[in-house]
Biopython code that builds the backbone (N, CA, C, O; Angstrom):
import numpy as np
from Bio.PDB.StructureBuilder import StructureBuilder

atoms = [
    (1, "UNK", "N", (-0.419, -156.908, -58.502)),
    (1, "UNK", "CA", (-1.113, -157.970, -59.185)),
    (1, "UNK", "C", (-1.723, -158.958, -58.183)),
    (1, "UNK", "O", (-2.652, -159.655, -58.592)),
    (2, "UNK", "N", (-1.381, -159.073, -57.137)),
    (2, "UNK", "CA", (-1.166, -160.113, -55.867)),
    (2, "UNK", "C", (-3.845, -159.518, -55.916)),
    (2, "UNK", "O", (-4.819, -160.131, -56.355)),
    (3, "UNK", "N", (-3.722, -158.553, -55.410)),
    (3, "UNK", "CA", (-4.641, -157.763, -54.994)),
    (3, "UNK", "C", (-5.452, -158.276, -55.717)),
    (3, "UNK", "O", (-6.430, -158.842, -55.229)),
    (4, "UNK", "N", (-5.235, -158.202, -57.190)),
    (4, "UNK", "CA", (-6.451, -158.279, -58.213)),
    (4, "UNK", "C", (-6.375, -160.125, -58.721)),
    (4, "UNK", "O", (-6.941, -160.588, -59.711)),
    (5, "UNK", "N", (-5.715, -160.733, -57.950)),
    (5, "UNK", "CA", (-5.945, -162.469, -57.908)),
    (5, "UNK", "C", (-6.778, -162.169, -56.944)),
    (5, "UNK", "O", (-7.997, -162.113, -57.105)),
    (6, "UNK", "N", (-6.030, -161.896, -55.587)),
    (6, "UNK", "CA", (-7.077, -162.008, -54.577)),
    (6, "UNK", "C", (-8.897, -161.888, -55.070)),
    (6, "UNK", "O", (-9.844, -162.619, -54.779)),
    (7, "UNK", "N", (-8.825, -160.765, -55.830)),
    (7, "UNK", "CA", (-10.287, -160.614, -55.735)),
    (7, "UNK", "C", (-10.453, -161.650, -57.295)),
    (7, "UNK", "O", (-11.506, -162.280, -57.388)),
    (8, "UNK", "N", (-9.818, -161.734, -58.005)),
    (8, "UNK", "CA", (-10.343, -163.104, -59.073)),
    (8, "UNK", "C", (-10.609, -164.187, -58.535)),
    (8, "UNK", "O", (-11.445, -164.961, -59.003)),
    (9, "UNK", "N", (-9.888, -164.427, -57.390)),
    (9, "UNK", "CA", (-10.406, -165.621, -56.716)),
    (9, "UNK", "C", (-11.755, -165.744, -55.620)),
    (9, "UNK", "O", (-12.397, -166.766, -55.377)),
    (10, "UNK", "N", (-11.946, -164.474, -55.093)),
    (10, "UNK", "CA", (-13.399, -164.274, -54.441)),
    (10, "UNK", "C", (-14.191, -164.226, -55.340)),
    (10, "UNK", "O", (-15.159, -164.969, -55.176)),
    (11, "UNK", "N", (-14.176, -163.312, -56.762)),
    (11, "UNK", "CA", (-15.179, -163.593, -57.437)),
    (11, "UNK", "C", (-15.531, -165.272, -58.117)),
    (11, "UNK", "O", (-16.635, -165.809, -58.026)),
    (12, "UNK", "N", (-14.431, -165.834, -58.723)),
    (12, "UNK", "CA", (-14.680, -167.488, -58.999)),
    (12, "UNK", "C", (-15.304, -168.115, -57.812)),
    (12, "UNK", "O", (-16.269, -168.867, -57.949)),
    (13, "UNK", "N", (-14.704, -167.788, -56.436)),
    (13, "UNK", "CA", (-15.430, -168.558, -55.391)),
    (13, "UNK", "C", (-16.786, -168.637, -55.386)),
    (13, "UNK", "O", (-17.489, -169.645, -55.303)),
    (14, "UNK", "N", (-17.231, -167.008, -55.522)),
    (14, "UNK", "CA", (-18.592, -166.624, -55.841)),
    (14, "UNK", "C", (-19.518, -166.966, -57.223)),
    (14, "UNK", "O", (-20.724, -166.801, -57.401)),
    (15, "UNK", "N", (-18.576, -167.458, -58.045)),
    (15, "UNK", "CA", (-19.747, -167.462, -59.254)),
    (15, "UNK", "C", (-19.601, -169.313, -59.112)),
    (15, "UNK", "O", (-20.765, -169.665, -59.304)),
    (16, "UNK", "N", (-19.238, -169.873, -59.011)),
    (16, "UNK", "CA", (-18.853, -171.645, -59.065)),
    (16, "UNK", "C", (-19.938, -172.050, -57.930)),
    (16, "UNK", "O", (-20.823, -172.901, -58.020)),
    (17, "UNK", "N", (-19.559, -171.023, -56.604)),
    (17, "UNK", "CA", (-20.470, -171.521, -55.592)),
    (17, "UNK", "C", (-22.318, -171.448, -55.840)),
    (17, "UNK", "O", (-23.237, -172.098, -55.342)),
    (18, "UNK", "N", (-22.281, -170.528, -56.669)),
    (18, "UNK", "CA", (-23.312, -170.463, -56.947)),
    (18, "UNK", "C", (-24.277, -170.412, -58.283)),
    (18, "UNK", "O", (-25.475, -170.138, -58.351)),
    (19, "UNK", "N", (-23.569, -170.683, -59.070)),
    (19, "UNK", "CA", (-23.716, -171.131, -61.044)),
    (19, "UNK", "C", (-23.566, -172.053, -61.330)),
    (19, "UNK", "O", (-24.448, -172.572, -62.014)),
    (20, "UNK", "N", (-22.277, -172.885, -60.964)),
    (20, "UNK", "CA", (-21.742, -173.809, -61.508)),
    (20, "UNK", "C", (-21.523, -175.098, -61.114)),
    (20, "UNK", "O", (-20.817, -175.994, -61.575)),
    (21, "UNK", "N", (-22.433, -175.010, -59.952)),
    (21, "UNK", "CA", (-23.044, -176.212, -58.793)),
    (21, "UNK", "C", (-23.053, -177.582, -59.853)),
    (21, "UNK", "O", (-22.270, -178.491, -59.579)),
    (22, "UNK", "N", (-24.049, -177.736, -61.203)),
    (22, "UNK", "CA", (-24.449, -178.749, -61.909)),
    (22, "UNK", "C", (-24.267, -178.896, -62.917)),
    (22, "UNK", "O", (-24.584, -179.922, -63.519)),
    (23, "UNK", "N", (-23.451, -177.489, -63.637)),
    (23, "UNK", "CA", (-23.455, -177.119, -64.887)),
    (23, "UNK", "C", (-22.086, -176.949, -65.666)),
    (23, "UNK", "O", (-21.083, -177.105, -64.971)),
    (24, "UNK", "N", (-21.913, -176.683, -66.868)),
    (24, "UNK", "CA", (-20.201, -176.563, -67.258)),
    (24, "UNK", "C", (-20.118, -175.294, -67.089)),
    (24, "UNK", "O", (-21.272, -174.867, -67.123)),
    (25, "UNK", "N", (-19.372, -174.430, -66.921)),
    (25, "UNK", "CA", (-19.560, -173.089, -66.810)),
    (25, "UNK", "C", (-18.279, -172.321, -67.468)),
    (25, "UNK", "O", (-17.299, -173.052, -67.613)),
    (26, "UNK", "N", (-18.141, -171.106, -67.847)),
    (26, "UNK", "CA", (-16.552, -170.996, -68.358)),
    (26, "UNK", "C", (-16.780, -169.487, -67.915)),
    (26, "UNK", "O", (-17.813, -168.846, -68.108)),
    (27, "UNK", "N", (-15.593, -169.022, -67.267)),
    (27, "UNK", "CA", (-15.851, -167.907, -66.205)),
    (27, "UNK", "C", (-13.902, -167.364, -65.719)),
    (27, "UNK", "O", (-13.047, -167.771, -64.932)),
    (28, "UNK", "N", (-14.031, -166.149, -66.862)),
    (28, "UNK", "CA", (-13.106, -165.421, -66.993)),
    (28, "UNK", "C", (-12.792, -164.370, -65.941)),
    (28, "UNK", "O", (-13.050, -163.182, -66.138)),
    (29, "UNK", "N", (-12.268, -164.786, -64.892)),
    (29, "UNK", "CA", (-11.720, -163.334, -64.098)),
    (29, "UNK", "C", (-10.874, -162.348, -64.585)),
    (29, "UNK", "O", (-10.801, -161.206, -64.132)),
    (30, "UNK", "N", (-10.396, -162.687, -65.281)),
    (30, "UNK", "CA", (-9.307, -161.771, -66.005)),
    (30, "UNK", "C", (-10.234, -160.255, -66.532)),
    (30, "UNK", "O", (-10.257, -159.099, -66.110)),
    (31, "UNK", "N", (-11.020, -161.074, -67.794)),
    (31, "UNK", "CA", (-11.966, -160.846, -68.604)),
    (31, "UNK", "C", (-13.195, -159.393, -67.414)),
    (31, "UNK", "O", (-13.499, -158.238, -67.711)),
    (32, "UNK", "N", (-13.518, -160.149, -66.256)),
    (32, "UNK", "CA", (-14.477, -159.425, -65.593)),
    (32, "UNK", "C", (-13.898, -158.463, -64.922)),
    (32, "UNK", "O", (-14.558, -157.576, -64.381)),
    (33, "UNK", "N", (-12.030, -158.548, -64.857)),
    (33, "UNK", "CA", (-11.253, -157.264, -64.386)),
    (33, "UNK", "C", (-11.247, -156.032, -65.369)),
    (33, "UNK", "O", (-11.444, -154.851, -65.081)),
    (34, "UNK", "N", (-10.957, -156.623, -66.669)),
    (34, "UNK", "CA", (-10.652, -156.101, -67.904)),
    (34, "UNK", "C", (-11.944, -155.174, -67.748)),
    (34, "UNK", "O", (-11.887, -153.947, -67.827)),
    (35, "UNK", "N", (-12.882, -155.755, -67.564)),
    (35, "UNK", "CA", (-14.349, -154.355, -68.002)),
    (35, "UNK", "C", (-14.341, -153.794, -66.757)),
    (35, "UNK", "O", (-14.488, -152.572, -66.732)),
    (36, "UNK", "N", (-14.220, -154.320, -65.800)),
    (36, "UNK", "CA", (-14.638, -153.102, -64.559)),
    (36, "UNK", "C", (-13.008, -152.127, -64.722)),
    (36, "UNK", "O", (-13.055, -151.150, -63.974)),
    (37, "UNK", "N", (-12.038, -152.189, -65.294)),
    (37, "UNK", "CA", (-11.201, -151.323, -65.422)),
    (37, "UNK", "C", (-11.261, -150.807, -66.213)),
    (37, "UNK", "O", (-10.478, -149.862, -66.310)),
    (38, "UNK", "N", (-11.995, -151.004, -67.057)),
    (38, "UNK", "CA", (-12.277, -150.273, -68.898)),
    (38, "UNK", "C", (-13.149, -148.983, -68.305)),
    (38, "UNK", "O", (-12.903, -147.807, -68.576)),
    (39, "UNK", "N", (-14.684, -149.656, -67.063)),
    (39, "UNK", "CA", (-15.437, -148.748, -66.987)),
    (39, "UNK", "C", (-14.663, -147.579, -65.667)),
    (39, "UNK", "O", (-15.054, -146.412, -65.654)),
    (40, "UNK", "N", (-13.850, -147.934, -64.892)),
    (40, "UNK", "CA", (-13.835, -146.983, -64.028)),
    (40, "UNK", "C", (-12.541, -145.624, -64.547)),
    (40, "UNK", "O", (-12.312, -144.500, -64.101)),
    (41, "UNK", "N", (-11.733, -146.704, -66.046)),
    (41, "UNK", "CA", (-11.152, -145.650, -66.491)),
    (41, "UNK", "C", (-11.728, -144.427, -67.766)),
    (41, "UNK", "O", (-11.149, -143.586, -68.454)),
    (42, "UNK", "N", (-12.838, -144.776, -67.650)),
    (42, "UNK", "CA", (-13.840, -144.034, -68.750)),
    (42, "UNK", "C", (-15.514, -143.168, -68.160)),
    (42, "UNK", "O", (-16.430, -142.632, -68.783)),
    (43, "UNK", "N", (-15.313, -143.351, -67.044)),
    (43, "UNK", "CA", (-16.597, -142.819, -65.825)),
    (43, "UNK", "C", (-16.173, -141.965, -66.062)),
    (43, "UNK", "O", (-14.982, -141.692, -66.210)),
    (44, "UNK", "N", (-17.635, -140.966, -66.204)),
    (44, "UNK", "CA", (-17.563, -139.806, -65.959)),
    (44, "UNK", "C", (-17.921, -139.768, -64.272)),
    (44, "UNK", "O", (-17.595, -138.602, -64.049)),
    (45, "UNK", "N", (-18.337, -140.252, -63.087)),
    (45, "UNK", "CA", (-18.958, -140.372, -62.234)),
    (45, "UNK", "C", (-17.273, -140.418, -61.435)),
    (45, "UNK", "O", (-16.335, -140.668, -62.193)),
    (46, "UNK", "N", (-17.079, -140.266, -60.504)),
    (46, "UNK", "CA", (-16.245, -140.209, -59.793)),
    (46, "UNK", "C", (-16.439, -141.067, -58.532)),
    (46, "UNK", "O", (-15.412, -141.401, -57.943)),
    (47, "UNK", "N", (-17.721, -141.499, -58.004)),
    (47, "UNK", "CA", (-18.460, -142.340, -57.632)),
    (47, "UNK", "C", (-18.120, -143.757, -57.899)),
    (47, "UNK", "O", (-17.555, -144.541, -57.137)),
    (48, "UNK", "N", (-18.643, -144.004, -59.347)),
    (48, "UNK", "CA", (-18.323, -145.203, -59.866)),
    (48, "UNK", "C", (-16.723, -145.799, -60.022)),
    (48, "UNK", "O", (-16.388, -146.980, -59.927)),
    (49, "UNK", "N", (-15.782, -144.546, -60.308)),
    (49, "UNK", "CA", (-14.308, -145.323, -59.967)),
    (49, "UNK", "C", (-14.347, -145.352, -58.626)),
    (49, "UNK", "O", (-14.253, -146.562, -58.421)),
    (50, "UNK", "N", (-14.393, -145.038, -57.984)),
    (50, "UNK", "CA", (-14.315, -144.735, -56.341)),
    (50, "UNK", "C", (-14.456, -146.269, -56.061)),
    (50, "UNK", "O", (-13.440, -146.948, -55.912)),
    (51, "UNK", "N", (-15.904, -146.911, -55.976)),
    (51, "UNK", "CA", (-16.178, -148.030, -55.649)),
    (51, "UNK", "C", (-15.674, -148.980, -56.638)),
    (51, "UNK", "O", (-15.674, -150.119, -56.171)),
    (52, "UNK", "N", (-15.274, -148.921, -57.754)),
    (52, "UNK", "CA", (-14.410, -150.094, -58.730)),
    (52, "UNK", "C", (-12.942, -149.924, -58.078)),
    (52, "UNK", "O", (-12.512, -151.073, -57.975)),
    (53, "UNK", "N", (-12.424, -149.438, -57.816)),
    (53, "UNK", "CA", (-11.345, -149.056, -57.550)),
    (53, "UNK", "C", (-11.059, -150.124, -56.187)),
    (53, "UNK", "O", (-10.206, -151.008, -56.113)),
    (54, "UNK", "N", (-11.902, -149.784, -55.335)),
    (54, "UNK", "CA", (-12.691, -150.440, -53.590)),
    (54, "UNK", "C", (-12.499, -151.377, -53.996)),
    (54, "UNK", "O", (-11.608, -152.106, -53.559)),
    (55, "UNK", "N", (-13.268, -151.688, -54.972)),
    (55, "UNK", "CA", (-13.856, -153.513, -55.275)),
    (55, "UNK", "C", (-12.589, -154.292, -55.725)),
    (55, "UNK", "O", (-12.409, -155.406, -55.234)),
    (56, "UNK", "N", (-11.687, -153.791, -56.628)),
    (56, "UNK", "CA", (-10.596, -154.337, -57.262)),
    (56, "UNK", "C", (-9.304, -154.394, -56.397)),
    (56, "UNK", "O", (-8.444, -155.261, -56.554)),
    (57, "UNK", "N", (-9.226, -153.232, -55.314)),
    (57, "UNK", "CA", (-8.358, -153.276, -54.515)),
    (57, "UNK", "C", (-7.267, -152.465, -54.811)),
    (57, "UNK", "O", (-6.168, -152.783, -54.358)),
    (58, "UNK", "N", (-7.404, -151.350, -55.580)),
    (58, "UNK", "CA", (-6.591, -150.696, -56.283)),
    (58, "UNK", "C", (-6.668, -148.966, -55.506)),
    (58, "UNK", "O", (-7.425, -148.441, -54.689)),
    (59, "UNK", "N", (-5.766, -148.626, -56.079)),
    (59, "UNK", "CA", (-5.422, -147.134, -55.323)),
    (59, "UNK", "C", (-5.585, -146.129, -56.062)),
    (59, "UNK", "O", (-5.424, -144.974, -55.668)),
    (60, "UNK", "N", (-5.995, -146.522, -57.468)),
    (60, "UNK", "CA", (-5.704, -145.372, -58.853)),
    (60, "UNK", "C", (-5.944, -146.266, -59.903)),
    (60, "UNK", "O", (-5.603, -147.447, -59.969)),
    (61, "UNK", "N", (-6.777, -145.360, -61.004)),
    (61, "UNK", "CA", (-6.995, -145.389, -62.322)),
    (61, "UNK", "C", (-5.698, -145.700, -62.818)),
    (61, "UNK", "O", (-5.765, -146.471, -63.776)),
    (62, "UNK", "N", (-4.330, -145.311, -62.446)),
    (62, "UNK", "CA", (-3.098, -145.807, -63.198)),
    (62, "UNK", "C", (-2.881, -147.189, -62.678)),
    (62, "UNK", "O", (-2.781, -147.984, -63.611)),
    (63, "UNK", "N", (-2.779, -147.723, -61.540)),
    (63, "UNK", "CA", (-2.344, -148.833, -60.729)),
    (63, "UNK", "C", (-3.701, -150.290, -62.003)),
    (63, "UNK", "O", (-3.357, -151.313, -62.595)),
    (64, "UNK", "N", (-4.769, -149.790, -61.924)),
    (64, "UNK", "CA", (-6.015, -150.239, -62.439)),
    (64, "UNK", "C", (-5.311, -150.871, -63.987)),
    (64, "UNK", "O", (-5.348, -151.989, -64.501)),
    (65, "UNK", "N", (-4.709, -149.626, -64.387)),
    (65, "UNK", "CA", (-4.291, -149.621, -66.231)),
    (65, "UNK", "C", (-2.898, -150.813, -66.260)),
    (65, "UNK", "O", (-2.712, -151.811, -66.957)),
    (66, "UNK", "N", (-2.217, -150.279, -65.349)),
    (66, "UNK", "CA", (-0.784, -151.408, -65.007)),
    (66, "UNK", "C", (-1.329, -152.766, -65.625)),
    (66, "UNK", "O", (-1.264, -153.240, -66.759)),
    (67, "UNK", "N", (-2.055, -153.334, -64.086)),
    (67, "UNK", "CA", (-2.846, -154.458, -64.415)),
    (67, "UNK", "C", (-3.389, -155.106, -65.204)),
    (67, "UNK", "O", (-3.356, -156.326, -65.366)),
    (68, "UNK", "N", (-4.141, -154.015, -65.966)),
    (68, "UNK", "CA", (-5.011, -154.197, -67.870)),
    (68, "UNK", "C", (-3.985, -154.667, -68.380)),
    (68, "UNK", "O", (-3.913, -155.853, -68.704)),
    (69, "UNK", "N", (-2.633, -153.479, -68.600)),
    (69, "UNK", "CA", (-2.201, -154.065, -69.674)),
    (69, "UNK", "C", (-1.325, -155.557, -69.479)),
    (69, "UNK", "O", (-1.085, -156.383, -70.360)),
    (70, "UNK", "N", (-0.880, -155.613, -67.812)),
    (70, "UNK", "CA", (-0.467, -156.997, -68.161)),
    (70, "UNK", "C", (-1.404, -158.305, -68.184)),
    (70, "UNK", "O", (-0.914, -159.356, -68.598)),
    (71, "UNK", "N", (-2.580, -158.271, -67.799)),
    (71, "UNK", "CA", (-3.528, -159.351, -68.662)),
    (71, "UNK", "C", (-3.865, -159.392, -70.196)),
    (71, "UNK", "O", (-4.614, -160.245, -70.675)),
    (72, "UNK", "N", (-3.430, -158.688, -70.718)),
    (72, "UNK", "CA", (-4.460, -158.265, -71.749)),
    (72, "UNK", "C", (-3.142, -158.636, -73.216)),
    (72, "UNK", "O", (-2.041, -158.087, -73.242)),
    (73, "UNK", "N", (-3.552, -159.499, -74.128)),
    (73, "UNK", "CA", (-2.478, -159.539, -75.405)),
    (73, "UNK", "C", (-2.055, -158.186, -75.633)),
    (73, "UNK", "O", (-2.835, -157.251, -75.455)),
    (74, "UNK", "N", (-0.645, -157.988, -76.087)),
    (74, "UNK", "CA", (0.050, -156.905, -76.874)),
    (74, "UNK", "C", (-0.973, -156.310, -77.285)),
    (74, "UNK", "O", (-1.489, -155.352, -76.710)),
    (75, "UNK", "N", (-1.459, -156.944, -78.569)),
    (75, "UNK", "CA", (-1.943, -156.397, -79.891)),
    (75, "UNK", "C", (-3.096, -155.303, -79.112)),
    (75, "UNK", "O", (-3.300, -154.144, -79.474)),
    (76, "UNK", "N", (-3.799, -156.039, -77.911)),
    (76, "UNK", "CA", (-4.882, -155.231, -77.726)),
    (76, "UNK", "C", (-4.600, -153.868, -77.318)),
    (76, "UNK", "O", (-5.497, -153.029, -77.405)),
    (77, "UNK", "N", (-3.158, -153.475, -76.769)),
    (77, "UNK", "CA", (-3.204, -152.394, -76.447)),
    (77, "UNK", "C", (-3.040, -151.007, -77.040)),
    (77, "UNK", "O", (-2.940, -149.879, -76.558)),
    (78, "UNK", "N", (-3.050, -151.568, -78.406)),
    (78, "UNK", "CA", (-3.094, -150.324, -79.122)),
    (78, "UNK", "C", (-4.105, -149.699, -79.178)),
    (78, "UNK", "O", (-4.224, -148.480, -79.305)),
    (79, "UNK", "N", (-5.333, -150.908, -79.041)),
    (79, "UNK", "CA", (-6.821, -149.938, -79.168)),
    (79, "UNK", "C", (-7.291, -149.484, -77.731)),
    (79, "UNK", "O", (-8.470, -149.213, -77.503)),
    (80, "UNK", "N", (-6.265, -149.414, -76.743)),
    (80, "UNK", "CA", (-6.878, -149.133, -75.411)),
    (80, "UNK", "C", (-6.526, -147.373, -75.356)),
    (80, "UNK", "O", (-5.458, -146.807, -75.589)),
    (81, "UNK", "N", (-7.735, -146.843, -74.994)),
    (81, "UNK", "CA", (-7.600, -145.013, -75.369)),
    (81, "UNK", "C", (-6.605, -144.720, -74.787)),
    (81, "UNK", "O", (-6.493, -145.665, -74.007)),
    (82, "UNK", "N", (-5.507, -143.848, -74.546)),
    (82, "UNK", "CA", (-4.537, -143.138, -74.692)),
    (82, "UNK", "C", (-4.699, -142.142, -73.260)),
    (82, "UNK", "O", (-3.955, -142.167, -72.280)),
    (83, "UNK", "N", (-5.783, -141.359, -73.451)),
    (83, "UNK", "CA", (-6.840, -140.847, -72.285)),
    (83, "UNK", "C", (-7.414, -141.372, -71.789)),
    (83, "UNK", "O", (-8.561, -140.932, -71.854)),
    (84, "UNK", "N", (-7.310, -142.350, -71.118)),
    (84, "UNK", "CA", (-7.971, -143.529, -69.983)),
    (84, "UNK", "C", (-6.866, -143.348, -68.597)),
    (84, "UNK", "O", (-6.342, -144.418, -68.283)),
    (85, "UNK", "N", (-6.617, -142.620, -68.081)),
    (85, "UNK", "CA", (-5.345, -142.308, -66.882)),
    (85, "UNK", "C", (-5.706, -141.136, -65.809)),
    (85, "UNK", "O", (-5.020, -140.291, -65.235)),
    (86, "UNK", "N", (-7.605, -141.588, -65.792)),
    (86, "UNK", "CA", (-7.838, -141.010, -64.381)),
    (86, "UNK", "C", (-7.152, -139.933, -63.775)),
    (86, "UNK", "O", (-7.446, -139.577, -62.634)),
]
sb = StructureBuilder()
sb.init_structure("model")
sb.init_model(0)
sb.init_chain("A")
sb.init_seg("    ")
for serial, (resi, resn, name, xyz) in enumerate(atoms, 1):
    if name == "N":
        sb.init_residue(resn, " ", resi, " ")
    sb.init_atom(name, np.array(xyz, "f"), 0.0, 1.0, " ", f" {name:<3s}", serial, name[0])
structure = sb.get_structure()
C-alpha cells in the first residue's frame, strides 16, 4: 500500500502544481488508482498492464486487485469481475 501512496502523492503533487494554482479543485487519488487498476486488470494488451503496473508500482494484476479492494467500499466489491486476476 506504502507504493501506491507514494505514487498518489506524485500524482496530487502533479495535478495541484499545475490545476489548482487559483482554483478549488477536488482530486481523488484513490479514485485515479481505482481506474488505472480496473483498466490494466481488463487489457487485452499486455503492453498496457505492463506500463500501469510500472506506473503504480506494482508487480502483478493480483498485488494491483489487493489494493482495489482495500480502497474501495465493501458493497463495491461484489460488482468487481471475478475474472479480473491477470
Amino acid at each position: 500500500m506504502k507504493k501506491q501512496n507514494d505514487v498518489s502523492m506524485f500524482l496530487a503533487g502533479k495535478v495541484i502544481s499545475t490545476l489548482a494554482r487559483n482554483s478549488n479543485l477536488v482530486f481523488s487519488p484513490a479514485s485515479v488508482n481505482a481506474v488505472l487498476t480496473m483498466e490494466a486488470a481488463t487489457s487485452q494488451s499486455d503492453s498496457v498492464k505492463k506500463e500501469i503496473m510500472t506506473f503504480l508500482k506494482s508487480a502483478s494484476i493480483d498485488e494491483l486487485n489487493a489494493v482495489f479492494l482495500e480502497i474501495t467500499p465493501r458493497r463495491q466489491h461484489d460488482r468487481w469481475p471475478q475474472n479480473c486476476h491477470g
